[in-house]
C-alpha positions as CSV (number, residue, x, y, z in Angstrom):
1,X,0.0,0.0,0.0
2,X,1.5,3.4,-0.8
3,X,2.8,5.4,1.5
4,X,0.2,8.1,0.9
5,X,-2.7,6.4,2.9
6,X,-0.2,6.9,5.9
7,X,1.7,10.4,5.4
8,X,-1.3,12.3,4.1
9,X,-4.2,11.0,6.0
10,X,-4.3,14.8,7.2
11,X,-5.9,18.1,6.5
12,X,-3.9,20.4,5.1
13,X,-4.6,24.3,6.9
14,X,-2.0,27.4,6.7
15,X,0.8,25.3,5.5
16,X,0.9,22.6,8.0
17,X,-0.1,19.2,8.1
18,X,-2.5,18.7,11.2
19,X,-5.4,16.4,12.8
20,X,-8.5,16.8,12.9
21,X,-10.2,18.0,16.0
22,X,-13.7,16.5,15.2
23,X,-15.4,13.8,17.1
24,X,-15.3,11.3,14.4
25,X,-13.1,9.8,11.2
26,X,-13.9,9.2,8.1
27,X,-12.8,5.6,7.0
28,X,-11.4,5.4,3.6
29,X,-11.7,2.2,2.4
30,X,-10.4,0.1,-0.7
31,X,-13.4,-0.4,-2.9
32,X,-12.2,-3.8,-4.3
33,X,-11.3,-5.8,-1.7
34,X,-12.6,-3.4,1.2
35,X,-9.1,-2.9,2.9
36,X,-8.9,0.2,5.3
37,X,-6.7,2.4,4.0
38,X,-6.4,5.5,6.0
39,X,-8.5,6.9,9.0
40,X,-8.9,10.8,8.7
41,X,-10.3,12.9,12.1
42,X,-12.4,15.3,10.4
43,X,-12.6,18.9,10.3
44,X,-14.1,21.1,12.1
45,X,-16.4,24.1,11.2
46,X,-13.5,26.1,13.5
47,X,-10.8,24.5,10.9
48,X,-12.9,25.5,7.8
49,X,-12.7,29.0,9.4
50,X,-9.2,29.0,9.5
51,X,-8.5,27.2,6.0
52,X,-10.3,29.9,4.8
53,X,-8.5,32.9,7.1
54,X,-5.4,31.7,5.6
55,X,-6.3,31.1,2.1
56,X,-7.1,35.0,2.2
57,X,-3.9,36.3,4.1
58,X,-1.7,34.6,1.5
59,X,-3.9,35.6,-1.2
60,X,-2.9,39.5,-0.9
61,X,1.0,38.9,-1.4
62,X,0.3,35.9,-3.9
63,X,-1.9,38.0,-6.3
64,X,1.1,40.8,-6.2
65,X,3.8,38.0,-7.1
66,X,5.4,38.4,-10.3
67,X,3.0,36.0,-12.7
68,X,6.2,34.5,-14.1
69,X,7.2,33.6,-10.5
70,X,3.4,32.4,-9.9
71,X,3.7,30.0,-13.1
72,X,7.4,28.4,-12.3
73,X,5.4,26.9,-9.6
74,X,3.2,25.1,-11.6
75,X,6.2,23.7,-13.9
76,X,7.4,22.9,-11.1
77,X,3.9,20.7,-9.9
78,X,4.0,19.6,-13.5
79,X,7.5,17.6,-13.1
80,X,6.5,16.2,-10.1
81,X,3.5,14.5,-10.9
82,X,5.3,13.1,-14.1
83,X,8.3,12.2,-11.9
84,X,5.6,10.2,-9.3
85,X,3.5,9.1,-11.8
86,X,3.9,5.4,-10.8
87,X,2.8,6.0,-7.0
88,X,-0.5,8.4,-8.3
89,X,-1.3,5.6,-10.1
90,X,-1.1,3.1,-7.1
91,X,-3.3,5.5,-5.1
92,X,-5.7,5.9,-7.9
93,X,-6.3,2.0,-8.4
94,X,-6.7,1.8,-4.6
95,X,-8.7,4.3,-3.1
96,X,-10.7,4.8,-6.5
97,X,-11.0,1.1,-7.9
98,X,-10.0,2.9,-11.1
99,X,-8.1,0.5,-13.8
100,X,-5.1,1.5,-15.3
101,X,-6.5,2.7,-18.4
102,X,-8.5,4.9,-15.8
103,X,-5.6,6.3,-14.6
104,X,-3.4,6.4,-17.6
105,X,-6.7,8.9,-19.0
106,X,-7.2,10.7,-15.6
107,X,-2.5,11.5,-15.1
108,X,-2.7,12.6,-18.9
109,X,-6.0,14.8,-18.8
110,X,-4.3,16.4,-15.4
111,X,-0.7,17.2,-16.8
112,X,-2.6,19.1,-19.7
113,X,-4.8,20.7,-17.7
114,X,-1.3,21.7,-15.4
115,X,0.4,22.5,-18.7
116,X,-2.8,25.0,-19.1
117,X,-2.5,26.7,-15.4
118,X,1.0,27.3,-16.8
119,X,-0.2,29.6,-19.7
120,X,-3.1,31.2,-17.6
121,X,-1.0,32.9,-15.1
122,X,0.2,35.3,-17.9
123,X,-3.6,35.4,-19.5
124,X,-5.2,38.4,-17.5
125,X,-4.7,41.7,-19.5
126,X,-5.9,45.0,-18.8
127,X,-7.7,47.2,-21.3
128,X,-8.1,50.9,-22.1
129,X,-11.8,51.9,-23.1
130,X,-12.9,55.2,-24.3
131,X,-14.7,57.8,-22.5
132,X,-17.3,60.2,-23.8
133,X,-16.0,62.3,-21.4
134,X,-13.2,64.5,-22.6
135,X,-9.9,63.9,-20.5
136,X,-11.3,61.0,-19.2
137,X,-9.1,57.8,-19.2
138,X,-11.1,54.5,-18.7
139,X,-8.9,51.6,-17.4
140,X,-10.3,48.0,-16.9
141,X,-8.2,45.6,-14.9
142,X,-9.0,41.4,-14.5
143,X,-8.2,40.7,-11.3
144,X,-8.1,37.8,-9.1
145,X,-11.6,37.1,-7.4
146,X,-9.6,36.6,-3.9
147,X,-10.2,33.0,-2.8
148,X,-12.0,30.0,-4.3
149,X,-13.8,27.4,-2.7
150,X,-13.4,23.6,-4.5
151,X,-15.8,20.7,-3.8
152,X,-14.5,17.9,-6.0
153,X,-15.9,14.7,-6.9
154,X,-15.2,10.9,-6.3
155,X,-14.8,9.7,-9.2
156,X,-12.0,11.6,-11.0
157,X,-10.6,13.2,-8.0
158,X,-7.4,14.1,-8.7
159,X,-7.8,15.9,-12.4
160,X,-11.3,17.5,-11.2
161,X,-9.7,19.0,-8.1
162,X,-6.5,20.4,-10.3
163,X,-9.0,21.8,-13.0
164,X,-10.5,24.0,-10.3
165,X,-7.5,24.3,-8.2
166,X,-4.4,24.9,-10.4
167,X,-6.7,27.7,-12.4
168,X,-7.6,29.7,-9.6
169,X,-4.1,29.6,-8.1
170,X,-2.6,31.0,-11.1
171,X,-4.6,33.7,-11.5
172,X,-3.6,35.0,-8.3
173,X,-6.2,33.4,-6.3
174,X,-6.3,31.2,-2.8
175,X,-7.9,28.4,-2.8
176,X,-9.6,25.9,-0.1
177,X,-10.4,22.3,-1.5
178,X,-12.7,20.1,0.2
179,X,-12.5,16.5,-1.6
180,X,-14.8,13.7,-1.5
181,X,-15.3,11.5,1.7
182,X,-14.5,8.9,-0.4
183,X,-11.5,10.1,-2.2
184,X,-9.6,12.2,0.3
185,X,-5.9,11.3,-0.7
186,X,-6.3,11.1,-4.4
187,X,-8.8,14.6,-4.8
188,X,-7.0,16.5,-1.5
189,X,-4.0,15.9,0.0
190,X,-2.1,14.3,-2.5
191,X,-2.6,17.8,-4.5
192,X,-1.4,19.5,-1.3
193,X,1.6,17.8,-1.4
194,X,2.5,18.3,-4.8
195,X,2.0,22.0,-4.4
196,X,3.6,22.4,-1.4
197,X,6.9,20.5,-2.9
198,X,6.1,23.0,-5.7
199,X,7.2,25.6,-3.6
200,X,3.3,27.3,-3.4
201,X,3.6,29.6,-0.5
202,X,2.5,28.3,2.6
203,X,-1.4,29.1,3.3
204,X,-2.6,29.7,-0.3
205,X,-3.4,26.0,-0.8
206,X,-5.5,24.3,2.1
207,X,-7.4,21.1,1.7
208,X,-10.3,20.0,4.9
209,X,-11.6,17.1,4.6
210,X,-14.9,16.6,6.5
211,X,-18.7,15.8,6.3
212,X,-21.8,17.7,6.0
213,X,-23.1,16.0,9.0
214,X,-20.0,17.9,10.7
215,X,-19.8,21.2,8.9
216,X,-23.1,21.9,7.6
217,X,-23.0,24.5,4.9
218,X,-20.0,26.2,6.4
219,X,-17.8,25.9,3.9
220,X,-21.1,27.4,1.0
221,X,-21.8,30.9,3.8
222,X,-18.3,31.4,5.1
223,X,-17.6,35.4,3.8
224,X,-14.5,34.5,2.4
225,X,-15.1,32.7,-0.9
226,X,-16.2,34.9,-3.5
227,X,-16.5,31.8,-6.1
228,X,-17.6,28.0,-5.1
229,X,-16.4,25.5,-7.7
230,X,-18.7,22.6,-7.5
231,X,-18.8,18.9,-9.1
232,X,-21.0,16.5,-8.4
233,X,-25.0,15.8,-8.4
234,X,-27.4,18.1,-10.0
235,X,-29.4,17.3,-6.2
236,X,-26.4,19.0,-3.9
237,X,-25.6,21.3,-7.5
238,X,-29.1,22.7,-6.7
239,X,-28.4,23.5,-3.3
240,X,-24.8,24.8,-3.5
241,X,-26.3,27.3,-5.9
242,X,-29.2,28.5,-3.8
243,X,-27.1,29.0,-0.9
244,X,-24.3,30.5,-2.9
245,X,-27.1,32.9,-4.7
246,X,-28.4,34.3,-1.2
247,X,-24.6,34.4,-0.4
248,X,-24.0,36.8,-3.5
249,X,-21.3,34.2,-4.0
250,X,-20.2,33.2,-8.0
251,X,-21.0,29.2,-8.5
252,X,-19.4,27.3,-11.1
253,X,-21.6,24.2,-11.1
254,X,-20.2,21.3,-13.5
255,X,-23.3,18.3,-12.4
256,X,-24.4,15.7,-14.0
257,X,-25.7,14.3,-17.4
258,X,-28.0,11.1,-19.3
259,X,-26.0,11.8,-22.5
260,X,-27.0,9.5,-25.1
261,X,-25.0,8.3,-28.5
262,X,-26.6,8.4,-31.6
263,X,-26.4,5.7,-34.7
264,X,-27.4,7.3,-37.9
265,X,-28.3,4.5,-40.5
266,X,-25.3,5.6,-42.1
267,X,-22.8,5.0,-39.7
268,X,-19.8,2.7,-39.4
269,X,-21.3,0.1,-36.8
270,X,-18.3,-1.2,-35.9
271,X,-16.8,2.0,-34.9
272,X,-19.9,2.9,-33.5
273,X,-20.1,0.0,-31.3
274,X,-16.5,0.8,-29.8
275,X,-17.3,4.5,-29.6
276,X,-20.8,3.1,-27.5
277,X,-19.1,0.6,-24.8
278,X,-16.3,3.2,-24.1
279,X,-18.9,5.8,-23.8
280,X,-20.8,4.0,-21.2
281,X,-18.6,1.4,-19.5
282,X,-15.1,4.1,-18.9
283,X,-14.0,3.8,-15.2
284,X,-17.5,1.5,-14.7
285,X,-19.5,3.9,-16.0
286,X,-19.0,6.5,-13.1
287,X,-18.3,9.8,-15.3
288,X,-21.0,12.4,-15.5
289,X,-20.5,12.5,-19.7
290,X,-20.8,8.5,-19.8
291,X,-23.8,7.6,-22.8
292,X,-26.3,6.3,-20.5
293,X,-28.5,6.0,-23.4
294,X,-27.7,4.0,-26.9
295,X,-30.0,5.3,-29.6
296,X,-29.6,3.1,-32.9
297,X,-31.5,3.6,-35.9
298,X,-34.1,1.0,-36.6
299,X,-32.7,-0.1,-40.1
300,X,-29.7,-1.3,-38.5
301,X,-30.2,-1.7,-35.0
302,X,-29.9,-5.8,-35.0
303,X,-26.3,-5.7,-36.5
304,X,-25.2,-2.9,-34.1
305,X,-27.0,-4.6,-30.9
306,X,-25.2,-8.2,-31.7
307,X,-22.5,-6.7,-32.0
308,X,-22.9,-4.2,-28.9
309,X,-23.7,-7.4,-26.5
310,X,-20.8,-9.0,-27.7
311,X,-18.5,-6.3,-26.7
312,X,-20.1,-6.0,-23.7
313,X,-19.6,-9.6,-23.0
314,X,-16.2,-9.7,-23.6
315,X,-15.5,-6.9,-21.0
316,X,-13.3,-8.3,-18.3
317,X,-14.5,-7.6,-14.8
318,X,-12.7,-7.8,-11.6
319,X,-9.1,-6.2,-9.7
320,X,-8.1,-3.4,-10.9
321,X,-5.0,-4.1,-10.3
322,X,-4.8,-6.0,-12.8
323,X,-3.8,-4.2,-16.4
324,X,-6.2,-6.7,-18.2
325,X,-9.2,-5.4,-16.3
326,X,-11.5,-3.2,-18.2
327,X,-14.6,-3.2,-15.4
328,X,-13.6,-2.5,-11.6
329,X,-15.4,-1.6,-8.6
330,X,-18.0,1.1,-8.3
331,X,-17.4,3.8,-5.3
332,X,-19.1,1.9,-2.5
333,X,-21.6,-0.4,-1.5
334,X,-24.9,2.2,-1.7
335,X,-24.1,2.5,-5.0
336,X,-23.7,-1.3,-5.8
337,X,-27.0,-1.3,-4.7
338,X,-28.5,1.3,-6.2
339,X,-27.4,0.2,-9.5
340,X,-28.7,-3.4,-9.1
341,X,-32.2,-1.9,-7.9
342,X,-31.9,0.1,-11.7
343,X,-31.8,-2.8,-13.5
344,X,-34.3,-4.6,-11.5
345,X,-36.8,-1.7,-11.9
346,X,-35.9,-1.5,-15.9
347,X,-36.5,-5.3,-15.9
348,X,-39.9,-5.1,-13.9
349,X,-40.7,-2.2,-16.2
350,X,-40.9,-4.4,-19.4
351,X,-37.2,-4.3,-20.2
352,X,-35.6,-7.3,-21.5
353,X,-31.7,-8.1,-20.1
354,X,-29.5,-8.3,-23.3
355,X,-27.0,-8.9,-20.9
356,X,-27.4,-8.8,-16.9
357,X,-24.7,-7.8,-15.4
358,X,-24.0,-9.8,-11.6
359,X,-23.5,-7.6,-8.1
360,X,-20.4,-9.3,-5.9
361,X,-20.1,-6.7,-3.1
362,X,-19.0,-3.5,-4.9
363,X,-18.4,-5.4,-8.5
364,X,-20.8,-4.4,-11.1
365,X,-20.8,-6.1,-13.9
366,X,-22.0,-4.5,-17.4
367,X,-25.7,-4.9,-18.0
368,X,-27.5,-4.2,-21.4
369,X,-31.2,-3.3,-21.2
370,X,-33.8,-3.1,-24.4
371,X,-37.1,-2.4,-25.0
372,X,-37.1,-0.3,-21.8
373,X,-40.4,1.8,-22.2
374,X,-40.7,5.1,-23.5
375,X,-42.5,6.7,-20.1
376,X,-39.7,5.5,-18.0
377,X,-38.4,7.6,-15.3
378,X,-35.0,5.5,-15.7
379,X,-34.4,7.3,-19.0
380,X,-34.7,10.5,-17.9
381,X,-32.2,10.4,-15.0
382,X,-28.7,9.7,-14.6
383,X,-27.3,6.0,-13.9
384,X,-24.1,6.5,-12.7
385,X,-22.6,3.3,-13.2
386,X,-22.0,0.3,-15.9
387,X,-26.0,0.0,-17.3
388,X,-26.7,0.6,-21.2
389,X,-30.1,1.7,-22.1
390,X,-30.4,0.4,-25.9
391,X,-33.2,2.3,-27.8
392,X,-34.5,2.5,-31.4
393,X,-35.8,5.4,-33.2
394,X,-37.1,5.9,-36.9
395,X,-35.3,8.7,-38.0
396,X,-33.3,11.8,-37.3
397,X,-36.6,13.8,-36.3
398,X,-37.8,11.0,-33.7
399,X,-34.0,10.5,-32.3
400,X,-33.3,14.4,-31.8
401,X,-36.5,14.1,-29.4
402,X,-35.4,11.2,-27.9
403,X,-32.2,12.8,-26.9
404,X,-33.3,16.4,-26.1
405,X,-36.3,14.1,-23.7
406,X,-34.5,14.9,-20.5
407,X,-34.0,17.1,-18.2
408,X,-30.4,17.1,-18.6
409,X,-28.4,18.5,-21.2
410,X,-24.2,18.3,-20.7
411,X,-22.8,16.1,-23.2
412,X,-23.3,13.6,-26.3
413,X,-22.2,12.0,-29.6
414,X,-23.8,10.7,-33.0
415,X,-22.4,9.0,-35.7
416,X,-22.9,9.4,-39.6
417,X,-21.0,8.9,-42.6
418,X,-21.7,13.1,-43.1
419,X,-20.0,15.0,-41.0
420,X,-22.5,17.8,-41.9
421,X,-25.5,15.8,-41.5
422,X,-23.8,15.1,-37.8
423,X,-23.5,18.8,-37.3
424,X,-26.6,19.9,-38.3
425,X,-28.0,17.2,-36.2
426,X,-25.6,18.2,-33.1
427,X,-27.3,21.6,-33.3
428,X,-30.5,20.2,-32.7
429,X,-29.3,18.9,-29.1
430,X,-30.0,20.8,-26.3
431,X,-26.0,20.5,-24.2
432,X,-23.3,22.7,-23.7
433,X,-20.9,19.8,-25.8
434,X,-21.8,17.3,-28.4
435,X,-19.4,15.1,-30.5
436,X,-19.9,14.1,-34.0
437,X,-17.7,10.3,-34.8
438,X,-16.6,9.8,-31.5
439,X,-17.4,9.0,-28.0
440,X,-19.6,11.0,-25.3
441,X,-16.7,11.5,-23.1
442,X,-14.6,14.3,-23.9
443,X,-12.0,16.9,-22.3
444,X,-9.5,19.5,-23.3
445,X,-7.9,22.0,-21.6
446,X,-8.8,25.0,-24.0
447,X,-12.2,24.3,-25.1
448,X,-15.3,25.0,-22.7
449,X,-16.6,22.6,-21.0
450,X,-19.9,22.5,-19.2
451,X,-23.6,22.0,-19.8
452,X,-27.2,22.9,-20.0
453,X,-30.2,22.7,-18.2
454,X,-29.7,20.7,-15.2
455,X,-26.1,19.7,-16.0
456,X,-24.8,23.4,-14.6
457,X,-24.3,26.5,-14.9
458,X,-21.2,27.9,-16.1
459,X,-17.8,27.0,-17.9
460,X,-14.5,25.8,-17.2
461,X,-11.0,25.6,-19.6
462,X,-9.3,27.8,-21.4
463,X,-10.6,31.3,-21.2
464,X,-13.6,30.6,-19.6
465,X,-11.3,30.3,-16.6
466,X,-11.0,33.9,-16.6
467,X,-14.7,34.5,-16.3
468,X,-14.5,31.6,-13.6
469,X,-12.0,32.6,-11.1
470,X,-11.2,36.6,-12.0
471,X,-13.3,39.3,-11.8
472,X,-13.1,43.2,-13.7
473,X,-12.4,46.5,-12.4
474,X,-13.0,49.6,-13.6
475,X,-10.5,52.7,-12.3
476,X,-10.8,55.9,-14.2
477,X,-8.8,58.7,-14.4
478,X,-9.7,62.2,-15.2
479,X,-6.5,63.9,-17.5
480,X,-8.4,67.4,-17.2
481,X,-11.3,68.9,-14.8
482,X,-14.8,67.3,-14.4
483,X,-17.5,70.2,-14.7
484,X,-20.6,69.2,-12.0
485,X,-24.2,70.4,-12.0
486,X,-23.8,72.2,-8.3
């Protein structure tokens, strides 16, 4: 077992690596096999308080640094995850149940989105706007928003806490990072350590891992965070952004998705069929752009469902550990559960099993469900988790209703022979992404990412960062003499 689970089984607060001074720890546990691997005393509302008192006394010095002096740190962060690549892995596999594909996809999406941070720290510019006003000299400068609050998810911790995290610091922002109960090392304090080897001044950075049950909505009211990055359920996206609304607070919600891929009756059904089962079985199907749904035209829908089920089948299941192993464990037991209730329900509904998937403790194996029908509440919500939902349509007219018939909207894919007839038909689809010839999930740093309706509000990557995490102020200057009324 790494090291990790031992040495960083802390929070992270001002620069120092301290207990806990709540009544209770949160167990973090080995998915697979159920192993303990660390024991965490959580944190207080008192240490959220002081995460956040810090995070703004470094922030005044930090966002005066020399941005060339800001960005050495992150090329700095950038060697040493490539240098202890190995060992992230390890902790990925353990704590996660990821594969190694899983984390080969989640180290390379995070050095990019490092390599991005890089660039951002020199992005804010200043601009000179003209006045009506003779002598008048209208100045607009981006700066940083102060400090950001993080709430990252379980199931790609690590890159989804960077993507906030290594943004906001290098725009001159501090940051507090609350991670997942499940995936403290991987989405907290392993990022704390990097940053702190880095050479991030001590007190920008601070990671508290807790509990609701503990904290409450601290960390949403505290005064100090003028911007909550938030990933995770459209149920707790809801609330963040209500609380962060009567707060006057900015919220950057990135929640979740039923994202469906689309066959055309033109389309290459073998390529198809690969694009369909990465889509919806990557990293067991936990990933908020996963294709819950699989919409296949009717005039080839046999040849792409054999084919489908017999991908499916083939899908190895079991340790992670292992390199051969496509399918791991879900997060935990409750959603084990869950899952196997879904497919029960889909079953009891009038779906027929084109492949059902067993439930040993938190191993979930694929299931394929057909003929589910069309007034089901299971296709308008999210499965998070390795069940396919095969559907038929007659037409491009039926499937853009098909796919637009929920109340989510974040990403997609469809695939056609025309890349014009896929764009026209992508522009039909009510999300904030949508792929034409390729898979459903999807992520770069430059490009905006984020989605409609009840997959969030707001964007992340690239410039959009800016908008995220800085804010603009206007500062005139009057070259002459104002004349006034009285």
């Amino acid at each position: 077992m790494s090291s990790y689970f031992t040495d960083l089984a802390q929070q992270y607060i001002d620069g120092e690596w301290r207990q806990g001074s709540g009544s209770w720890d949160i167990i973090d546990f080995n998915p697979y096999d159920g192993e303990k691997l660390a024991s965490i005393t959580i944190a207080t509302v008192e240490e959220v308080d002081t995460a956040f008192q810090a995070a703004a006394r470094a922030q005044k010095k930090w966002a005066e640094t020399n941005p060339y002096a800001r960005r050495a740190v992150f090329e700095k962060a950038l060697r040493l995850i490539e240098e202890r690549q190995a060992e992230i892995t390890e902790v990925i596999i353990a704590e996660l149940g990821g594969t190694h594909v899983k984390a080969g996809f989640e180290l390379h999406l995070a050095k990019e989105f490092l390599r991005e941070a890089i660039h951002l720290a020199l992005a804010p510019e200043g601009r000179i706007i003209p006045s009506p006003i003779d002598g008048k000299e209208n100045r607009v400068y981006r700066v940083p928003v102060g400090v950001v609050g993080v709430i990252s998810p379980f199931n790609f911790p690590f890159l989804l806490s960077l993507k906030s995290v290594a943004p906001a610091l290098a725009l001159g922002n501090g940051v507090v990072l609350k991670p997942h109960q499940n995936t403290p090392i991987t989405g907290g304090s392993l990022i704390a350590k990097i940053f702190e080897d880095a050479g991030l001044p001590a007190g920008l950075l601070n990671v508290v891992i807790t509990d609701i049950a503990e904290i409450g909505d601290a960390f949403l009211e505290h005064p100090i965070p003028k911007v909550i990055s938030f990933t995770g359920s459209d149920k707790v996206g809801r609330h963040v952004a209500t609380v962060c609304a009567s707060q006057f607070k900015r919220a950057v919600l990135e929640l979740g998705g039923n994202s469906a891929i689309v066959v055309l009756d033109d389309a290459d059904i073998d390529y198809a069929v690969d694009a369909a089962v990465f889509s919806r079985y990557v990293h067991q199907g936990q990933v908020c752009m996963a294709a819950n749904r699989v919409l296949v035209d009717r005039s080839i829908a046999d040849e792409f469902t054999e084919k489908f089920v017999a991908k499916v089948k083939s899908l190895k299941v079991g340790d992670p550990k292992d390199p051969t192993t496509i399918i791991g464990p879900v997060i935990n037991s409750s959603q084990a559960e869950s899952l196997s209730a879904t497919v029960e329900q889909a079953v009891a509904e009038g779906a027929t099993a084109l492949v059902h998937g067993e439930t040993r403790e938190n191993l979930v194996a694929p299931s394929v469900l057909a003929g589910l029908p069309a007034d089901s509440a299971l296709l308008r919500q999210e499965v998070f988790g390795p069940v396919a939902f095969l559907l038929t349509f007659d037409g491009e007219e039926e499937a853009v209703r098909l796919v637009n018939d929920t109340p989510y909207g974040l990403s997609g894919a469809v695939h056609t022979a025309d890349v014009e007839r896929g764009v026209g038909f992508a522009k039909q689809i009510d999300t904030g992404m949508f792929h034409v010839n390729d898979g459903t999930v999807h992520d770069e740093p430059i490009v905006p990412f984020g989605g409609e309706k009840s997959s969030g509000v707001g964007r992340l990557n690239g410039e959009t960062m800016l908008d995220a995490f800085t804010t603009l102020k206007w500062i005139s200057v009057q070259h002459g003499r104002s004349g006034f009324p009285f």
